[in-house]
C-alpha positions in Angstrom: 156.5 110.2 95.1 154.1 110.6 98.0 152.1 107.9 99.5 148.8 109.9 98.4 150.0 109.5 94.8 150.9 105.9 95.5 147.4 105.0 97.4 144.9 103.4 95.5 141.8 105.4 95.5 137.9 104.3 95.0 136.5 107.5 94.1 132.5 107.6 94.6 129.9 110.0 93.5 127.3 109.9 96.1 123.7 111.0 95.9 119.9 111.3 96.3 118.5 110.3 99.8 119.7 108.5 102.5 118.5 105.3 101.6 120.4 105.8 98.2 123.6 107.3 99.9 123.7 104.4 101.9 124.0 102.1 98.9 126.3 104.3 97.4 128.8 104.2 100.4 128.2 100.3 100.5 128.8 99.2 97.1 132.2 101.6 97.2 133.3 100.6 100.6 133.2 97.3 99.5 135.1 97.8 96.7 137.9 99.3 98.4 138.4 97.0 101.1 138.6 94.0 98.3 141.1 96.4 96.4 143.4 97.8 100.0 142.4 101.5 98.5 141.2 104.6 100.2 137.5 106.0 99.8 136.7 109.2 98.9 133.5 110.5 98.7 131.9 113.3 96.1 129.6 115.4 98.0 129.1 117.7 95.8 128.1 117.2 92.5 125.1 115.5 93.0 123.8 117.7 95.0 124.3 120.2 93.2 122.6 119.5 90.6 119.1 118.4 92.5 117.3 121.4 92.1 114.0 118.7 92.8 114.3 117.1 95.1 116.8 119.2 97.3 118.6 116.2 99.4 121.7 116.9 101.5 124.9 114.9 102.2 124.0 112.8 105.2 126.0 109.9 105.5 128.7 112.2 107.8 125.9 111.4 110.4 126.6 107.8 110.7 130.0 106.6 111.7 131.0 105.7 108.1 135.3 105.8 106.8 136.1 108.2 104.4 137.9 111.0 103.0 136.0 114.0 100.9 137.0 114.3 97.0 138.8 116.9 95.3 138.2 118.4 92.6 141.1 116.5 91.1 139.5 113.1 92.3 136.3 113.8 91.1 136.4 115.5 87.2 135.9 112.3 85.4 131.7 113.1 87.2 131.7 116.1 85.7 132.5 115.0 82.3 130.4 112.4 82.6 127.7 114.7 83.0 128.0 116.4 79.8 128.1 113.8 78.4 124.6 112.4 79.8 123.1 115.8 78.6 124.7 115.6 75.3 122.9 112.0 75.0 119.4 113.2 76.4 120.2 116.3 74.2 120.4 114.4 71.3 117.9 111.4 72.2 120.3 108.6 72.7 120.3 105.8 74.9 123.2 106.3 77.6 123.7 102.8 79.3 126.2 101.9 81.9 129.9 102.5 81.2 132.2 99.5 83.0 135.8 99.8 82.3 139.0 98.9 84.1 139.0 102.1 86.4 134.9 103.7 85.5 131.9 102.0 86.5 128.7 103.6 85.8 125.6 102.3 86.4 122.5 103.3 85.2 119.9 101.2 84.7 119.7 99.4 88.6 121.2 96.1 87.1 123.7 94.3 89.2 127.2 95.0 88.3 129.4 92.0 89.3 132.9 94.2 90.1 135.5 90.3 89.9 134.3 90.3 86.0 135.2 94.0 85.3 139.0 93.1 85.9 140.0 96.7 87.5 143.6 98.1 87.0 145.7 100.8 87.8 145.1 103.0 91.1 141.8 105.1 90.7 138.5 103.7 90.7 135.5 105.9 89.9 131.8 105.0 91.1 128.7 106.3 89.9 124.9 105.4 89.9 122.5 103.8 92.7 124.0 100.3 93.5 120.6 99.1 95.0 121.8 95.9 95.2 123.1 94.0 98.5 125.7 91.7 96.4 127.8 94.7 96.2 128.5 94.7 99.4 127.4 91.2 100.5 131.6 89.8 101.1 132.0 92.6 103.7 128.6 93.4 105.2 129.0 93.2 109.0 131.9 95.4 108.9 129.7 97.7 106.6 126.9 97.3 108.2 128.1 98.7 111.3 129.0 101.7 109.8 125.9 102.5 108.4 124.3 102.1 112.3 122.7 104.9 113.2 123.6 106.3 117.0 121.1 106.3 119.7 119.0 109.5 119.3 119.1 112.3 121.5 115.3 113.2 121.3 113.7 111.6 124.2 110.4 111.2 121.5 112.7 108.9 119.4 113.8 107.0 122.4 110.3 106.5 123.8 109.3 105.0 120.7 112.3 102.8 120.8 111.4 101.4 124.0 108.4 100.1 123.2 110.4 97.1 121.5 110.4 95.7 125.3 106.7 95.1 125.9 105.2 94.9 121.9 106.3 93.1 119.0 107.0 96.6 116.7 105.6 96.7 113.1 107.2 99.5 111.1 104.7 100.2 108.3 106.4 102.5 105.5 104.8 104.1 103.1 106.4 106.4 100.3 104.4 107.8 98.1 107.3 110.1 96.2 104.9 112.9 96.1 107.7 115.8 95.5 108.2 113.9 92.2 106.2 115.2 89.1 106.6 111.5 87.9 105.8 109.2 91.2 105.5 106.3 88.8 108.8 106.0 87.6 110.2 105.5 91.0 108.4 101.9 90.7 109.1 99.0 87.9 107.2 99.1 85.0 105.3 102.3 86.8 102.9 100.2 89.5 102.7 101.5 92.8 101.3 99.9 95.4 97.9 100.5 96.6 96.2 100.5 99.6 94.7 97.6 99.4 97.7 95.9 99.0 99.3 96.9 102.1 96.3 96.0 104.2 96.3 92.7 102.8 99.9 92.0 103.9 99.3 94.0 107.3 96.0 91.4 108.4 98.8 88.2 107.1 101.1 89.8 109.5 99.2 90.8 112.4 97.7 87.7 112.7 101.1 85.7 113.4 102.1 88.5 115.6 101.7 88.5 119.3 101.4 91.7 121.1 101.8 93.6 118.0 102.3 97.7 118.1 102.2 99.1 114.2 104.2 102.1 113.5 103.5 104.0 110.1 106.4 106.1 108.5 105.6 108.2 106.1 106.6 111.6 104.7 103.7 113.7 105.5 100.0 112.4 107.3 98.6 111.6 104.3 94.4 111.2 104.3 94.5 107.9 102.6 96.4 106.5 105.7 92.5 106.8 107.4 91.2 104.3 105.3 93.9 101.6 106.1 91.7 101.3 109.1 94.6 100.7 111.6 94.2 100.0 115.4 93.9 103.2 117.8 96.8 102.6 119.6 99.0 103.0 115.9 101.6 105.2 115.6 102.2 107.7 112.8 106.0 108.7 112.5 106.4 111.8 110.2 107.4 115.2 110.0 103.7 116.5 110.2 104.0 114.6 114.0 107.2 116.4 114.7 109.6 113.4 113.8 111.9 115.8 111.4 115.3 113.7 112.0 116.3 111.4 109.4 119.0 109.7 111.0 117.0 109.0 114.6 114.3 107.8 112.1 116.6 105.4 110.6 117.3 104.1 114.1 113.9 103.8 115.1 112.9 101.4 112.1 116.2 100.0 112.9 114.4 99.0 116.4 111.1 97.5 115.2 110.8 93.7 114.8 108.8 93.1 111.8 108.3 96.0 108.5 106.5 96.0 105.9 107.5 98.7 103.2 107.2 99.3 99.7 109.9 100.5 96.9 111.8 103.4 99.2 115.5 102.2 99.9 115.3 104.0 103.3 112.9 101.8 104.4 115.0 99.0 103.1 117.5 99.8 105.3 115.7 100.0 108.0 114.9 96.4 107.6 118.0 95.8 107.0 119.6 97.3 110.1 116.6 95.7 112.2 117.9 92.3 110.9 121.0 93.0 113.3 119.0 93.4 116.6 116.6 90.4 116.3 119.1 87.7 115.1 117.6 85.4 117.4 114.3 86.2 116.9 111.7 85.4 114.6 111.1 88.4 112.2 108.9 88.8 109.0 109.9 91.5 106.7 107.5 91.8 103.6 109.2 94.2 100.9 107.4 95.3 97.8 107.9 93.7 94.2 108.1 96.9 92.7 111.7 98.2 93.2 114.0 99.2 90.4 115.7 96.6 90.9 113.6 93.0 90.8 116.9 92.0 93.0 116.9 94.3 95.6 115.1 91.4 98.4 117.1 89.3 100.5 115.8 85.4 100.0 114.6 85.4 103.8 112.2 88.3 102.9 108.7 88.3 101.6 107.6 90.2 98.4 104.2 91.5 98.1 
């Protein structure tokens, strides 16, 4: 027998957005390196299949460890679709599916992997993972993969360098506009309002010295006029020319203090940012309205 029959094998189906293929990879990776197996990645499938949203496979733009899926690898996702549409077909509840070698998660409720009691040599992975306990036993090592490179866009870099003479506030913003259901990307359907994040923005700004805000969003939205933000505020989105997902990733990476609401991308860009001002004191105020009550580190703020 070959060592690739031998190997053990953590077999992840990997989709939606960055933010969510960064969990993904996380949760996996994790999992692999407890278990001594190999990671291979489906980057495929979901895909695919998201005739919505249209997201590409990005993680390969990060400096992440792993090994694409065959089709051979991967067949117990595409089973597992048809069965999903058999269950939606046919109005049934589908709920996660945990065995010894399938973990399927579908609801955004932590998964603890020790309790599952895994066996035999292929592992298969599927779902969000929004959760930071899935990775939490291994997450310098992870983290470091999931660090974006320096950009190469001088616009990026300017931005960046700004860290040197202002305390950086990354605002985010996502208002999940391309969905025809915004709400259900937010517990129990409540999105934040505008009001809200100017509430947080005035705690913040005044325990900030020197502050510079930056606002991400996906497009220059009118609404952002009636935050009523200083002149000097700048707006990071594609409408300005800031296309690149991965140099915008780095760029929240490089602000000091964030304030977001229920996008995983910009809950990774906390999280990255957490890296470069270790020594530093940093406010991060993350919104109560995730998927996942959980998703918050304990040194965070909710709002």
């Amino acid at each position: 027998m070959t060592n690739e029959v031998l190997a053990k094998k953590v077999i992840v189906e990997v989709k939606g957005g960055l933010g969510n293929q960064m969990f993904q990879y996380a949760a996996a990776r994790s999992l692999a390196l407890d278990l001594g197996a190999d990671l291979r990645i489906d980057r495929k499938l979901g895909f695919l299949l998201d005739r919505q949203y249209q997201r590409t496979f990005e993680l390969d733009k990060l400096p992440v460890v792993f090994s694409s899926s065959t089709f051979s690898d991967s067949f117990p996702f595409y089973f597992d679709r048809l069965l999903s549409f058999a269950a939606r077909r046919f109005g049934d509840r589908y709920i996660n599916w945990k065995s010894t070698n399938y973990i399927f998660e579908r609801n955004f409720s932590y998964i603890d992997f020790a309790k599952i009691g895994l066996v035999g040599k292929r592992y298969w992975l599927s779902g969000y993972f929004q959760d930071p306990r899935y990775f939490a036993s291994h997450k310098e090592e992870i983290l470091s993969e999931l660090r974006p490179p320096a950009p190469s866009d001088g616009r990026y870099l300017e931005l960046g360098r700004l860290s040197e003479g202002f305390s950086l506030i990354a605002l985010g913003i996502r208002m999940f506009e391309e969905s025809t259901s915004p709400e259900a990307h937010a517990r129990n359907g409540a999105n934040k309002m505008i009001e809200d994040y100017k509430l947080v923005l005035s705690r913040l700004l005044e325990t900030v010295s020197n502050p510079r805000i930056l606002v991400f969003t996906t497009k220059e939205f009118e609404f952002l006029d009636s935050l009523n933000l200083p002149l000097d505020t700048i707006f990071v989105n594609p409408d300005r020319n800031f296309h690149n997902t991965i140099d915008t990733l780095w760029l929240l990476s490089q602000c000091q203090h964030h304030i977001f609401n229920n996008s995983t991308f910009y809950w990774w860009g906390a999280t990255l940012s957490q890296a470069n001002y270790r020594n530093v004191n940093q406010q991060i105020f993350c919104s109560d309205n995730f998927l996942n009550p959980e998703i918050a580190y304990s040194n965070w703020k909710t709002f």
